[in-house]
C-alpha positions in Angstrom: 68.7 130.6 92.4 72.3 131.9 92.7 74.6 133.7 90.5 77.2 130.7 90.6 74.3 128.3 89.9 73.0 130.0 87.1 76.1 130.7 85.4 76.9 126.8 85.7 73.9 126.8 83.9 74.5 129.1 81.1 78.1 128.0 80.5 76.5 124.5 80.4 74.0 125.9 77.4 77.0 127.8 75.6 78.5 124.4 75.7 76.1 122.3 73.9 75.2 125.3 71.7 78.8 125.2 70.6 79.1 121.4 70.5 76.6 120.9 67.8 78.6 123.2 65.6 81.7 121.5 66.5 81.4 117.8 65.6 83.9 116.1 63.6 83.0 113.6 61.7 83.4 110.5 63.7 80.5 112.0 65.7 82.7 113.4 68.9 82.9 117.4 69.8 86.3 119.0 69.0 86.0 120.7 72.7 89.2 123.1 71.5 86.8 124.9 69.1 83.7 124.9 72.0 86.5 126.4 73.8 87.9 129.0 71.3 84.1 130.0 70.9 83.3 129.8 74.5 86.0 131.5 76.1 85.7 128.1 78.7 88.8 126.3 79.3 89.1 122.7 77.7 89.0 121.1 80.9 85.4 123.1 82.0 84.3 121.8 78.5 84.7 118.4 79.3 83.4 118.9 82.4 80.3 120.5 80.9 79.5 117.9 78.4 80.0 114.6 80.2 77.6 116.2 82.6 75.0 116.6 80.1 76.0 113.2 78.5 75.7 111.6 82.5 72.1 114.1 82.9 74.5 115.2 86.5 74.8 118.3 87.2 76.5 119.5 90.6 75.1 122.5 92.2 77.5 124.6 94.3 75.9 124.9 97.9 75.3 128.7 99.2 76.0 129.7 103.1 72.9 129.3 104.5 72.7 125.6 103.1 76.1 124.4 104.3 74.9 126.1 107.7 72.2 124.1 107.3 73.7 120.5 106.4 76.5 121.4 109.3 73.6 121.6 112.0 71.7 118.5 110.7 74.9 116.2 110.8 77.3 118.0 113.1 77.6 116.2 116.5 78.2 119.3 118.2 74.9 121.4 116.8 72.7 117.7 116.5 71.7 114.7 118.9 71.5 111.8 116.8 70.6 113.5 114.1 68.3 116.0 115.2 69.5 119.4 115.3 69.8 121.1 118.4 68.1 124.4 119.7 71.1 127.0 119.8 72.0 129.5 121.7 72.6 132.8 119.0 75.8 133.6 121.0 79.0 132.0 122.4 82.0 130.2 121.6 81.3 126.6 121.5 78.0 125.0 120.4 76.1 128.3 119.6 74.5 129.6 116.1 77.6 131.9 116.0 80.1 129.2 116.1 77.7 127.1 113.6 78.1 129.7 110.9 81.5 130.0 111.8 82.1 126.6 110.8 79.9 126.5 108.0 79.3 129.3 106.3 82.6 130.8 105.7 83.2 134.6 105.5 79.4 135.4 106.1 78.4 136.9 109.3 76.3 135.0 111.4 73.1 137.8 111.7 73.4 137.8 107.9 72.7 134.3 107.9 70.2 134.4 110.6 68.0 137.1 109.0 68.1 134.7 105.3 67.2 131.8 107.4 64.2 133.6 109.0 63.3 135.2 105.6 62.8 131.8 104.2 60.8 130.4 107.7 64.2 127.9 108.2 64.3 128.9 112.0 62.2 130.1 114.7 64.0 132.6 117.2 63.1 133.5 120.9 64.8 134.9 123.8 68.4 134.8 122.4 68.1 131.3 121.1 67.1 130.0 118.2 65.5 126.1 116.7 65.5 124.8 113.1 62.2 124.3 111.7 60.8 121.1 109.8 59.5 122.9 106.6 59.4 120.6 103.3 59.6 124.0 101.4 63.2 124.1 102.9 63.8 121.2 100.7 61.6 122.0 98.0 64.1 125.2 97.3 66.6 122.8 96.4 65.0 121.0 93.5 65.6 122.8 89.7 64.3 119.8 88.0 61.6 122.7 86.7 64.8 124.4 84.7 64.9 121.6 82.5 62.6 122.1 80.0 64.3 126.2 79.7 67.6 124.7 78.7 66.7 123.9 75.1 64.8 127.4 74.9 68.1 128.7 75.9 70.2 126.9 73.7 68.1 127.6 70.7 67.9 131.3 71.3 71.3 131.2 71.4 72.0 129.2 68.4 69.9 132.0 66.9 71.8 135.1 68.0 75.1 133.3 67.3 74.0 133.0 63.1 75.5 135.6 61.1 73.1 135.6 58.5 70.2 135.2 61.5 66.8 136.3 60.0 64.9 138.4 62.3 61.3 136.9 61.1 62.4 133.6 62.8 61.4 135.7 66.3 57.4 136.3 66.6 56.6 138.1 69.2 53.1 139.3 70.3 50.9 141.0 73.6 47.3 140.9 74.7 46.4 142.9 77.3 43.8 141.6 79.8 41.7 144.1 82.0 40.7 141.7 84.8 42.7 137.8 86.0 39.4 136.2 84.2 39.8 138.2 81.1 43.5 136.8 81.7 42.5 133.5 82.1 40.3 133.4 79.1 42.7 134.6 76.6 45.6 132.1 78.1 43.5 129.4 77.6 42.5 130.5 74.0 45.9 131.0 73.3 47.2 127.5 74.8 44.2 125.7 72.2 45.2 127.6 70.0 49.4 127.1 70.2 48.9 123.5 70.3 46.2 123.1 67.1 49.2 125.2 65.3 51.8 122.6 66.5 49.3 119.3 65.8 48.2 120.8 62.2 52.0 121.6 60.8 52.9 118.1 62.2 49.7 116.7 60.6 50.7 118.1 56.9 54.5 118.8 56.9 56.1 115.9 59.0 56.2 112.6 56.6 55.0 109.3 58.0 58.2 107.1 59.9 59.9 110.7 60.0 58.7 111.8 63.7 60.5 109.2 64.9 63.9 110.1 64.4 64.5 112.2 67.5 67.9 114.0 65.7 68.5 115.2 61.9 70.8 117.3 60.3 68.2 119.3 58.9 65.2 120.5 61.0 63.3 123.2 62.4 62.1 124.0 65.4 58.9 125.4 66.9 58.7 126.9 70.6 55.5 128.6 71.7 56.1 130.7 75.2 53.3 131.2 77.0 54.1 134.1 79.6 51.9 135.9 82.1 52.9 139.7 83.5 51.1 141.3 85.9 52.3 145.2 87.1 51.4 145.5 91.0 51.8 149.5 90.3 48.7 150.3 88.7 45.1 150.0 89.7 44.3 147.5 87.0 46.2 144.3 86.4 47.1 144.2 82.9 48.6 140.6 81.4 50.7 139.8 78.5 50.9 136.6 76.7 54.1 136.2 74.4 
């Protein structure tokens, strides 16, 4: 996850926080006011929404991945595809001239040492090959994010009321002396979170009424199930929000 990513991210949950308080009432966003409260432009507003209208979202590559792409597809760094083993020096057809190519103003040991961090590359005497690791491509899916947007945007619907009531936050920690104490108490508090969620459905959501997927008038319930676990101390201690 990187900086530029995540703030594409956050500007993208600013946005459709903003936009549901900024309808008109034909139904379409008045994108001056998402800007004015924002601080976006009108244009990255646009941007924003028909991306989340389109479910597209571009994410701005980092160095070591255009390095990356550049010696998969590169004639002078692949063979028909298949990248070459480089030499870490020299002008022409070397990992220094790849990153030179590729990966902008970033020094090419800088790059090296991510790509080993992350088991990209294997290097020996002086030269170094590009591994086939399906965790390489594994880093590049954020389809797990999705479900954190809404709990983004609602937190931040929260924060931005004036008159935001502080008993709408419920907060609470269990310590755990041992990972099976941990796993017990996650597991009664998952049973528990959804026979909460089923029984208020059960007795305050009419018949016909579930179905309508957006209202004017609703409220929202998010249990957060979180695990902590401090590596300084002699016992593992775990917290459950």
């Amino acid at each position: 996850m990187t900086p530029k990513w995540f703030g594409e991210l956050a500007s993208s949950a600013f946005v459709q926080a903003a936009a549901d308080i900024s309808r008109l009432q034909n139904g379409r966003v008045n994108h001056s006011r998402v800007a004015a409260q924002t601080g976006l432009t009108r244009a990255d507003v646009k941007r924003l929404l028909k991306q989340e209208a389109s479910g597209t979202s571009r994410r701005r590559l980092t160095a070591v991945e255009k390095v990356l792409e550049g010696w998969r597809t590169d004639s002078q760094f692949s063979i028909r595809g298949q990248p070459k083993q480089l030499q870490i020096s020299g002008r022409k057809g070397s990992f220094t001239a790849l990153v030179k190519k590729y990966g902008g103003d970033v020094p090419h040991r800088a790059v090296l040492e991510e790509m080993l961090r992350i088991a990209a590359v294997h290097e020996s005497k002086g030269s170094v090959r590009l591994r086939r690791s399906v965790n390489l491509r594994l880093r590049n899916n954020f389809a797990f994010l999705s479900p954190v947007l809404p709990l983004l945007i609602d937190a931040l619907q929260i924060a931005s009321n004036i008159k935001c009531n502080p008993s709408s936050i419920q907060r609470l920690t269990i310590p755990a002396d041992t990972d099976a104490d941990l796993a017990v108490v996650r597991a009664r508090c998952d049973s528990s979170a959804k026979s909460l969620l089923e029984g208020l459905a059960h007795s305050l959501v009419k018949p016909g009424r579930e179905r309508r997927r957006h209202s004017a008038r609703a409220v929202t319930i998010t249990v957060l199930l979180s695990n902590r676990r401090e590596k300084n101390r002699v016992k593992d201690r775990g917290r459950i929000v």
